[in-house]
Structures are given as structure tokens and as C-alpha cells.
mmJSON file of the N, C-alpha and C atoms, coordinates in Angstrom:
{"data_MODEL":{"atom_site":{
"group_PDB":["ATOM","ATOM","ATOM","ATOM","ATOM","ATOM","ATOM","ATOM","ATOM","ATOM","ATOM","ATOM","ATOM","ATOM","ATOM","ATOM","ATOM","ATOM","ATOM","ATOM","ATOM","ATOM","ATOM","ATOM","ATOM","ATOM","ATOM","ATOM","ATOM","ATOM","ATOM","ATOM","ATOM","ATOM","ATOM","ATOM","ATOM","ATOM","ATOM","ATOM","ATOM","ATOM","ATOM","ATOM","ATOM","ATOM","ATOM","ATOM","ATOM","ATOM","ATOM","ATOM","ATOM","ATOM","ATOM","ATOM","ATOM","ATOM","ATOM","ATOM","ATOM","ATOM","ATOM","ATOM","ATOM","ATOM","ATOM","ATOM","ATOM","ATOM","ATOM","ATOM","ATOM","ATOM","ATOM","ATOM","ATOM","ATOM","ATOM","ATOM","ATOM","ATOM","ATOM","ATOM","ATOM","ATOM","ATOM","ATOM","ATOM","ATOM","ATOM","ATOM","ATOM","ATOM","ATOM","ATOM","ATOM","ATOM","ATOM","ATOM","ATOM","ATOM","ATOM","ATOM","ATOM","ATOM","ATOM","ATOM","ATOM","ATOM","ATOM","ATOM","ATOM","ATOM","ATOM","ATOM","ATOM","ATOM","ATOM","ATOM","ATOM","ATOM","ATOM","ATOM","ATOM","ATOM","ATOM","ATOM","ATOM","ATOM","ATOM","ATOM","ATOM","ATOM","ATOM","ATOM","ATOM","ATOM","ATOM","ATOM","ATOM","ATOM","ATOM","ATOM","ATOM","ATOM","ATOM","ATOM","ATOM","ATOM","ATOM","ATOM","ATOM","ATOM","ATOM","ATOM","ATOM","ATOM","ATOM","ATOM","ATOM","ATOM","ATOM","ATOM","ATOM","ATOM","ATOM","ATOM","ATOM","ATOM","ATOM"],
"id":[1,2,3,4,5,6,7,8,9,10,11,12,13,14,15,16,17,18,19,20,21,22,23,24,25,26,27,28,29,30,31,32,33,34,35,36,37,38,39,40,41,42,43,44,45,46,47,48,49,50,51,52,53,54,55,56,57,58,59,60,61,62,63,64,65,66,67,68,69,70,71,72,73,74,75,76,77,78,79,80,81,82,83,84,85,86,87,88,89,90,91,92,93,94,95,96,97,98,99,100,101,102,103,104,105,106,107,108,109,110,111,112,113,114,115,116,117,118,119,120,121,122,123,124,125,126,127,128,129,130,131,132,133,134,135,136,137,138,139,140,141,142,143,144,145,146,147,148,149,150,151,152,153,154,155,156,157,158,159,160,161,162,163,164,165,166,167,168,169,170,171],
"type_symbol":["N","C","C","N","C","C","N","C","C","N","C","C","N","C","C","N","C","C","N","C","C","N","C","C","N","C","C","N","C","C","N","C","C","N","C","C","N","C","C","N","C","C","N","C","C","N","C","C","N","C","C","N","C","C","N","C","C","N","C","C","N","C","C","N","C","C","N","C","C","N","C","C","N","C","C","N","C","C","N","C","C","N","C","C","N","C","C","N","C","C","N","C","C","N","C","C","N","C","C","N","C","C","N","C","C","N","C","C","N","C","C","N","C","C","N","C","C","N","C","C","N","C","C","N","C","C","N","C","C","N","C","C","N","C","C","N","C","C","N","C","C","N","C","C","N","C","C","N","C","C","N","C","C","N","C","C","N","C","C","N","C","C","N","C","C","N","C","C","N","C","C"],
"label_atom_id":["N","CA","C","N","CA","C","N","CA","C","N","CA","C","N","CA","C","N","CA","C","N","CA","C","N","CA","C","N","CA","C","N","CA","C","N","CA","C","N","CA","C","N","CA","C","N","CA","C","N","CA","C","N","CA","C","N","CA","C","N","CA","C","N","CA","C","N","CA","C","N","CA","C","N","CA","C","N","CA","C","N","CA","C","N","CA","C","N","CA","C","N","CA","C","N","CA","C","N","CA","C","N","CA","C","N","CA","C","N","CA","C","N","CA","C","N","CA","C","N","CA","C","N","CA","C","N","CA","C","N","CA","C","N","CA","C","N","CA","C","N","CA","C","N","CA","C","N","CA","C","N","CA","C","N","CA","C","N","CA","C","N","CA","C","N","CA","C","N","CA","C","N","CA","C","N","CA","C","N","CA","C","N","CA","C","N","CA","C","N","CA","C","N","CA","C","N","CA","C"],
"label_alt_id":[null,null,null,null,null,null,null,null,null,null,null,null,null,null,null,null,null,null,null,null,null,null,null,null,null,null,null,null,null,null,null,null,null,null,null,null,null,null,null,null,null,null,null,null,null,null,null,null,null,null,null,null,null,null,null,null,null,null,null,null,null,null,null,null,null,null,null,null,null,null,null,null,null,null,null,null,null,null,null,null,null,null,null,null,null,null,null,null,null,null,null,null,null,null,null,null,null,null,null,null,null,null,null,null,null,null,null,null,null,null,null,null,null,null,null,null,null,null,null,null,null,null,null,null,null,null,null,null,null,null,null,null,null,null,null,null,null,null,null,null,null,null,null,null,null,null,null,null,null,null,null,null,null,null,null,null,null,null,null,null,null,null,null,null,null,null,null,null,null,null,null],
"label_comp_id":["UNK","UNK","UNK","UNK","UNK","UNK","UNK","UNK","UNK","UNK","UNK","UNK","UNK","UNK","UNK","UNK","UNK","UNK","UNK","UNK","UNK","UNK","UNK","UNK","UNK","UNK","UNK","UNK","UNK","UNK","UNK","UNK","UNK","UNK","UNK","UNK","UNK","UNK","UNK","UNK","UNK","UNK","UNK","UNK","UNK","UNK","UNK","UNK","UNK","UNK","UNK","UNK","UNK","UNK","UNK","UNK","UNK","UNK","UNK","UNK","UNK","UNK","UNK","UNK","UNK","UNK","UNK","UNK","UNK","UNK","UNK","UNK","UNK","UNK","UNK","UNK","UNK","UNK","UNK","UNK","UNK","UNK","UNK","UNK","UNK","UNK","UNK","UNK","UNK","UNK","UNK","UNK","UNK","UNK","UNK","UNK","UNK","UNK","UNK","UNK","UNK","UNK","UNK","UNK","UNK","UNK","UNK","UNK","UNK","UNK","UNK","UNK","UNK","UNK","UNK","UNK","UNK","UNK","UNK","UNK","UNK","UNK","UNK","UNK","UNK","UNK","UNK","UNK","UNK","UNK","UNK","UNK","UNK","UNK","UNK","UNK","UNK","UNK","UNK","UNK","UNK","UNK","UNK","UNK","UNK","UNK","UNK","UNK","UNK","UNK","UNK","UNK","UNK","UNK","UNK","UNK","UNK","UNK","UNK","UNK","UNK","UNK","UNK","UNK","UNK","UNK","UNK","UNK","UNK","UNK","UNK"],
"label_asym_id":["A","A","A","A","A","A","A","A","A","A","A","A","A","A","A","A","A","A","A","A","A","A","A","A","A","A","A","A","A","A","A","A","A","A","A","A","A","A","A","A","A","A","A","A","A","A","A","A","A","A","A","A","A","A","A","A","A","A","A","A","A","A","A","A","A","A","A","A","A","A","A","A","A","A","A","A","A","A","A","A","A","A","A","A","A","A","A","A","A","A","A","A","A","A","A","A","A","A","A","A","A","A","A","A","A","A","A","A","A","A","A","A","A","A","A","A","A","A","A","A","A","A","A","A","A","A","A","A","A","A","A","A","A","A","A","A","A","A","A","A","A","A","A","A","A","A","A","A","A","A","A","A","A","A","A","A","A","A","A","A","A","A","A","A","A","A","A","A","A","A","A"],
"label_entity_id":["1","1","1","1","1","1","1","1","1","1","1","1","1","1","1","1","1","1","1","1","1","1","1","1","1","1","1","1","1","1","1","1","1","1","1","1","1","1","1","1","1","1","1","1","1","1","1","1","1","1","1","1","1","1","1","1","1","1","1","1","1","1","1","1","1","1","1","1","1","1","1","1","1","1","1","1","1","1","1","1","1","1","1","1","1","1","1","1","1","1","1","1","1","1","1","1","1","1","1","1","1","1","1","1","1","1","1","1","1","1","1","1","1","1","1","1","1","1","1","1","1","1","1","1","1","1","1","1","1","1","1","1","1","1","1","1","1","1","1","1","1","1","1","1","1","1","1","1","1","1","1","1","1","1","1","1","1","1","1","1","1","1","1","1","1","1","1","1","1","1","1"],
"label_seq_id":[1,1,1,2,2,2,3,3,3,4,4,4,5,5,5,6,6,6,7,7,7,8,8,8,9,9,9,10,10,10,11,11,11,12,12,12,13,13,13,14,14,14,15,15,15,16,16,16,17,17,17,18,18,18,19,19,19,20,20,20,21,21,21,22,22,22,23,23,23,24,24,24,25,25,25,26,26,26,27,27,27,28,28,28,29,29,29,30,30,30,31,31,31,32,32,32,33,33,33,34,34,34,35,35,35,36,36,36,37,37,37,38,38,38,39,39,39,40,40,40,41,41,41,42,42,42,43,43,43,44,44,44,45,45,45,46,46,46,47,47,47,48,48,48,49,49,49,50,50,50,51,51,51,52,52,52,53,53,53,54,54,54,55,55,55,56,56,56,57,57,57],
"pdbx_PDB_ins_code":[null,null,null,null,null,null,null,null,null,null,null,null,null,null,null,null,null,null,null,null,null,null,null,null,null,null,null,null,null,null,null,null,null,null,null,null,null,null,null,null,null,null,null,null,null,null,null,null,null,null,null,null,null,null,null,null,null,null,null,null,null,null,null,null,null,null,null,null,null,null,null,null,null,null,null,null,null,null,null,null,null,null,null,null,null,null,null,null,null,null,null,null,null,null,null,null,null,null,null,null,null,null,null,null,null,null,null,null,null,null,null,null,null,null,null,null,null,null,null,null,null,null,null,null,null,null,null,null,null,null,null,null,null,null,null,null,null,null,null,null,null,null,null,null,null,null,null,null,null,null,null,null,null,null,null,null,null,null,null,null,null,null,null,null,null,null,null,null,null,null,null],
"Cartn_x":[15.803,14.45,13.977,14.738,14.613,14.116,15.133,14.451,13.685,12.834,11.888,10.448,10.46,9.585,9.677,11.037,10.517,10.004,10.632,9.589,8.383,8.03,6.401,5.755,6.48,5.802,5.938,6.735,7.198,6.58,6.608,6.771,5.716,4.956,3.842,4.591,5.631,6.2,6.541,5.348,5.273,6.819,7.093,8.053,8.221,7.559,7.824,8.07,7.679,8.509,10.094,10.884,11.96,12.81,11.987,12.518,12.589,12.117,12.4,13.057,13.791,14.631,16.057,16.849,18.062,18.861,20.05,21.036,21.653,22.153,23.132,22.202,20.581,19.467,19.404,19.727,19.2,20.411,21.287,22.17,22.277,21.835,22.068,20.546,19.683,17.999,18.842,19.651,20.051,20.428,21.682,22.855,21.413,20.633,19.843,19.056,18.745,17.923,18.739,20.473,21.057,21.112,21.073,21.522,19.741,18.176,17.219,16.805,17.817,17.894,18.431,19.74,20.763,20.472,19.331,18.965,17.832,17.24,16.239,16.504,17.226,18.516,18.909,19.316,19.788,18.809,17.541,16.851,15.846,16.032,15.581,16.507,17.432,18.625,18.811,18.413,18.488,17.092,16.084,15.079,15.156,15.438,15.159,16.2,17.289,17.976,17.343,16.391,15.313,14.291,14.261,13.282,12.143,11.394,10.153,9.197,8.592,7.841,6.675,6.401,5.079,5.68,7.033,7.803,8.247,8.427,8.853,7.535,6.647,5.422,5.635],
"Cartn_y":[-51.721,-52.136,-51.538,-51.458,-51.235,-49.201,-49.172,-47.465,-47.071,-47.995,-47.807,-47.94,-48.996,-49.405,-47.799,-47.228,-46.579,-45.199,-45.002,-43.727,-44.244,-45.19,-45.54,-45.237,-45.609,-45.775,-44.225,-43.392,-42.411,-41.404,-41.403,-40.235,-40.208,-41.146,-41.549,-41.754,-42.207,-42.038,-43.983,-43.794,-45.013,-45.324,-47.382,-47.939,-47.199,-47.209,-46.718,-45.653,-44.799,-43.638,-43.614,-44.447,-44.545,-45.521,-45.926,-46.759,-45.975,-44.581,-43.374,-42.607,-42.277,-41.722,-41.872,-40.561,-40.877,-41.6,-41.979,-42.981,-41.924,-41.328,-40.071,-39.067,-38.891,-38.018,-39.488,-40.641,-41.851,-41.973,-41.626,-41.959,-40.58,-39.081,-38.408,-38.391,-38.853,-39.527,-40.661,-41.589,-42.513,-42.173,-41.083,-40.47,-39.805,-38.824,-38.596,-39.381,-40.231,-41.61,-41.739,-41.812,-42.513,-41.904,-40.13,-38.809,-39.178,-39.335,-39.427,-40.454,-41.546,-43.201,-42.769,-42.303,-41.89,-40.884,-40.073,-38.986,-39.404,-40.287,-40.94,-42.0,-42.778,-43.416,-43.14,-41.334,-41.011,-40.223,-40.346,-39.376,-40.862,-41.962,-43.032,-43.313,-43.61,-43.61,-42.846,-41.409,-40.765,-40.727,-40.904,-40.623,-42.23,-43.703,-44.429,-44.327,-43.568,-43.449,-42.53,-41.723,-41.497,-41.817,-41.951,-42.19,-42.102,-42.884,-42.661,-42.078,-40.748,-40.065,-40.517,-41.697,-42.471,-42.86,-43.533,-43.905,-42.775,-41.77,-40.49,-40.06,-40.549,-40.134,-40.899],
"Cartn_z":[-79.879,-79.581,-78.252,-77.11,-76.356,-75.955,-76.951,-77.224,-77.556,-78.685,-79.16,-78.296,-77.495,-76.466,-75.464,-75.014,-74.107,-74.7,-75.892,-76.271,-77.067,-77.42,-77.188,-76.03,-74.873,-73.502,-72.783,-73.031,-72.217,-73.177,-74.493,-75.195,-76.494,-76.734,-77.773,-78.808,-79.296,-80.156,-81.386,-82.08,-82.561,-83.169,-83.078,-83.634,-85.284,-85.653,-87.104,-87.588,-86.493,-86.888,-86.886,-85.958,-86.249,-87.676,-87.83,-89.213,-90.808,-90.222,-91.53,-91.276,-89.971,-89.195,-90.045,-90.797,-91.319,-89.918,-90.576,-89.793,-88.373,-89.27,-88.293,-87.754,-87.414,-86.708,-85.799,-85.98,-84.895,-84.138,-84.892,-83.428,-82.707,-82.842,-82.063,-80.619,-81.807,-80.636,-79.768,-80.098,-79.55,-78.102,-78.439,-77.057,-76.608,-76.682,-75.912,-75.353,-75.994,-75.152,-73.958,-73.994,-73.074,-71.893,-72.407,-71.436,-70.16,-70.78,-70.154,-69.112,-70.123,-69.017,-67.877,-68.269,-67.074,-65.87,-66.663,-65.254,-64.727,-65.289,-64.611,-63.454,-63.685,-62.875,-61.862,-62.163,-60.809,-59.922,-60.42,-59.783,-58.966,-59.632,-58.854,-57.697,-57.935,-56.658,-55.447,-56.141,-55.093,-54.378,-54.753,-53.735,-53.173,-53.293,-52.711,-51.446,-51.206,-50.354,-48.921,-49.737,-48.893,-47.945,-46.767,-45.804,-46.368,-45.759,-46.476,-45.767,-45.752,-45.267,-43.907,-44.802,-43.594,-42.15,-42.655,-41.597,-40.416,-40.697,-39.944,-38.907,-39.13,-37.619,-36.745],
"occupancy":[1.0,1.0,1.0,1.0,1.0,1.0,1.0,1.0,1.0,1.0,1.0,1.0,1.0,1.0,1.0,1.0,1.0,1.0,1.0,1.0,1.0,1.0,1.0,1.0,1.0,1.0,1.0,1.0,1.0,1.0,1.0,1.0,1.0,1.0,1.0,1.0,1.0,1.0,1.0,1.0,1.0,1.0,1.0,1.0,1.0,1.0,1.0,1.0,1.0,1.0,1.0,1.0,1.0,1.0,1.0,1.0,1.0,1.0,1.0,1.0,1.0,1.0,1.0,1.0,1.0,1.0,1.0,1.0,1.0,1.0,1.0,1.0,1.0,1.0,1.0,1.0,1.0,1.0,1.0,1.0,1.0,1.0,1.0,1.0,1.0,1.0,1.0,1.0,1.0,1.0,1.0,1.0,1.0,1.0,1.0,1.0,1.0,1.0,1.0,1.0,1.0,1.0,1.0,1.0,1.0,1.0,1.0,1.0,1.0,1.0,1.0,1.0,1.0,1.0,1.0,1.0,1.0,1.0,1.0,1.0,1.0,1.0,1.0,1.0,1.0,1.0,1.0,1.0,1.0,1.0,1.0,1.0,1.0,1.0,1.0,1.0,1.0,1.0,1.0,1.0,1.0,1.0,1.0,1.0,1.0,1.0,1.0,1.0,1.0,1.0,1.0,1.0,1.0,1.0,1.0,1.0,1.0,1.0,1.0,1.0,1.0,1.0,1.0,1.0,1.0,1.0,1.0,1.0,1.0,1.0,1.0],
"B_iso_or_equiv":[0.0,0.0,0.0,0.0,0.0,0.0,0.0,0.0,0.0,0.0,0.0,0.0,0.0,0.0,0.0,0.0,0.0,0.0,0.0,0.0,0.0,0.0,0.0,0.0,0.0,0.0,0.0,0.0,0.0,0.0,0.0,0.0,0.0,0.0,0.0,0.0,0.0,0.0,0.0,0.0,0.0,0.0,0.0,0.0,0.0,0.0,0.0,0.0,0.0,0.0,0.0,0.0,0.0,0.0,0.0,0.0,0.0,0.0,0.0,0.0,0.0,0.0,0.0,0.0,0.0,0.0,0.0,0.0,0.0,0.0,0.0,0.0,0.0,0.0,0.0,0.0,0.0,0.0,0.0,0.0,0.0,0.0,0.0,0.0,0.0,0.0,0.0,0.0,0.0,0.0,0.0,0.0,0.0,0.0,0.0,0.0,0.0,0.0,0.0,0.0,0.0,0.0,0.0,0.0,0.0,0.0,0.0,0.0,0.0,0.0,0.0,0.0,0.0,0.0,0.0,0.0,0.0,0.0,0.0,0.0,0.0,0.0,0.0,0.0,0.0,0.0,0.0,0.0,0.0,0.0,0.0,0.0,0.0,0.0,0.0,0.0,0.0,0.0,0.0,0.0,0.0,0.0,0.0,0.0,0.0,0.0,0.0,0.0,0.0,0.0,0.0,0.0,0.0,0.0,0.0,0.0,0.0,0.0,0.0,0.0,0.0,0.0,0.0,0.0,0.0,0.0,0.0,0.0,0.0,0.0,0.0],
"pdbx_formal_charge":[null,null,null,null,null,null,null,null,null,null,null,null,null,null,null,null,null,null,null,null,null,null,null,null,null,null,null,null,null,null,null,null,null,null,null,null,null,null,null,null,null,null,null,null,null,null,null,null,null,null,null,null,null,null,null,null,null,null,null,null,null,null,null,null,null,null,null,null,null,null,null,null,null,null,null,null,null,null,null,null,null,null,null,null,null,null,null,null,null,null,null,null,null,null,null,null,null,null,null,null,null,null,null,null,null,null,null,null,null,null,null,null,null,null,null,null,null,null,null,null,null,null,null,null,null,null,null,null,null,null,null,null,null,null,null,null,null,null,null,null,null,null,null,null,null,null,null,null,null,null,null,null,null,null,null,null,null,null,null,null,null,null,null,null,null,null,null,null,null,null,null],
"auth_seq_id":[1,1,1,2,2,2,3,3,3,4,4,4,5,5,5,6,6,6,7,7,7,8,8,8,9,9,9,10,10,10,11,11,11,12,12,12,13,13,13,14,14,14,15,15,15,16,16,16,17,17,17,18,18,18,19,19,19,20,20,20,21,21,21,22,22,22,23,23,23,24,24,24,25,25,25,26,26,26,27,27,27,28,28,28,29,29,29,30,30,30,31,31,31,32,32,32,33,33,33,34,34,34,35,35,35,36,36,36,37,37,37,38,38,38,39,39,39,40,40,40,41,41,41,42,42,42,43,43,43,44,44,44,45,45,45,46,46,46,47,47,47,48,48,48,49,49,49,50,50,50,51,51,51,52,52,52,53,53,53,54,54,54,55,55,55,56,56,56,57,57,57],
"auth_comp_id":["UNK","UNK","UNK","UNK","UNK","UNK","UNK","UNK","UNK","UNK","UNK","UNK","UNK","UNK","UNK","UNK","UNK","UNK","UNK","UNK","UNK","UNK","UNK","UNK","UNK","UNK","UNK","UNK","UNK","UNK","UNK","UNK","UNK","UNK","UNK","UNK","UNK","UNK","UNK","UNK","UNK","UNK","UNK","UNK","UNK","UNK","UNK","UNK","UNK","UNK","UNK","UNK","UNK","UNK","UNK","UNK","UNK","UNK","UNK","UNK","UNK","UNK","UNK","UNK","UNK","UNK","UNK","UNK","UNK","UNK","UNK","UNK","UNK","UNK","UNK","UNK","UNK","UNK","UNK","UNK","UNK","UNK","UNK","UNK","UNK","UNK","UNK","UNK","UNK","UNK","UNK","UNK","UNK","UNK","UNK","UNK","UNK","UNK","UNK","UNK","UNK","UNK","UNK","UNK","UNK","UNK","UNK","UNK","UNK","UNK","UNK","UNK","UNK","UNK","UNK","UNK","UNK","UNK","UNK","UNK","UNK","UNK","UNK","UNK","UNK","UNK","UNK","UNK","UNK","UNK","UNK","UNK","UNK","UNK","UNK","UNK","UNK","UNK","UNK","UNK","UNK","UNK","UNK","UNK","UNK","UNK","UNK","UNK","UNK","UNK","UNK","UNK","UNK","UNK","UNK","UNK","UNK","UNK","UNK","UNK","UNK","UNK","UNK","UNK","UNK","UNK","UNK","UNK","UNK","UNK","UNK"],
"auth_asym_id":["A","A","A","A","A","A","A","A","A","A","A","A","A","A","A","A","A","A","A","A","A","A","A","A","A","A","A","A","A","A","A","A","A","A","A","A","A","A","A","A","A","A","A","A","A","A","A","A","A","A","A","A","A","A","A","A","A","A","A","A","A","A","A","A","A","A","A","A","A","A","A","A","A","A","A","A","A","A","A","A","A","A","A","A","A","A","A","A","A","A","A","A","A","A","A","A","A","A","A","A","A","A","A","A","A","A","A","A","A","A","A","A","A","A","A","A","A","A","A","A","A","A","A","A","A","A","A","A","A","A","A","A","A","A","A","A","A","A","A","A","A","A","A","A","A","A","A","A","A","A","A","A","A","A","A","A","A","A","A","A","A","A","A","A","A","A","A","A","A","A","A"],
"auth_atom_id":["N","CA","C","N","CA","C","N","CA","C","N","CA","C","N","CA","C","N","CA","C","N","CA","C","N","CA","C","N","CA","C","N","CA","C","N","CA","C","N","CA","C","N","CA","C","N","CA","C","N","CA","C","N","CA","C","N","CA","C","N","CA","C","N","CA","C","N","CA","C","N","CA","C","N","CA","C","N","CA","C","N","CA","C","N","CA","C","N","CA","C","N","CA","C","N","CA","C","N","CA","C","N","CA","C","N","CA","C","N","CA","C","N","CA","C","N","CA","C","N","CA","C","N","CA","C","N","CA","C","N","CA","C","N","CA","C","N","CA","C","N","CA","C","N","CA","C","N","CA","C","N","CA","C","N","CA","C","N","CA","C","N","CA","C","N","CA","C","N","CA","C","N","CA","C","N","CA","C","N","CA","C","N","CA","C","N","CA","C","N","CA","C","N","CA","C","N","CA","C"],
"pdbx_PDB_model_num":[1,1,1,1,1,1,1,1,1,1,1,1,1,1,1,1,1,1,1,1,1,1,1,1,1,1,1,1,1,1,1,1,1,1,1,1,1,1,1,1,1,1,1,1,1,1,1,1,1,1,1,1,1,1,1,1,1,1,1,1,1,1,1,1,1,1,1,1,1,1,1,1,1,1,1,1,1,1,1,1,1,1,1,1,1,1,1,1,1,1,1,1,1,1,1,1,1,1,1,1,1,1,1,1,1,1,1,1,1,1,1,1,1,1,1,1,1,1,1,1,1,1,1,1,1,1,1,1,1,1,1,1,1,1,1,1,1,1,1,1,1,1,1,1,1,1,1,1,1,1,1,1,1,1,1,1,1,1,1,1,1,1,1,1,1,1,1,1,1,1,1]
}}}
């Protein structure tokens, strides 16, 4: 469910299109879902470790 919400939200990609989706094409959308969470993740992490620009004047 949760995948479905974010490629609605990220990617236009209506709930129902995945419900015609063969089994074994959803779980390889799946691992890529996980590979986009994950670099998104780290690309959040790393910039909050970041100073924040305003602060530096």
C-alpha cells in the first residue's frame, strides 16, 4: 500500500495500475521501489548533516 501511495505521489502512477501488474514484474517494481526509498534516505541524511547556509553569515 505504501508503494502504491508513493508512486501516486512521486510518479503519477494510479493504484490500479498496479493491480494488472503480473506477480513477478511487481516484485521486480517492488526492489526498485526499495533501491529509490533508500537513496532518497541517504540523500536526506546527508544534507541534514549540513549547516545550513543562512546560519553561515
Amino acid at each position: 500500500m505504501q508503494m502504491m501511495y508513493w508512486y501516486w505521489k512521486k510518479k503519477g502512477i494510479r493504484p490500479s495500475v498496479f493491480y494488472q501488474i503480473p506477480y513477478g514484474e511487481l516484485t521486480i517494481i517492488r526492489a526498485f521501489y526499495e533501491l529509490e526509498v533508500e537513496e532518497e534516505n541517504e540523500k536526506i541524511k546527508a544534507l541534514s548533516s549540513m549547516p545550513c547556509p543562512a546560519l553561515l553569515w
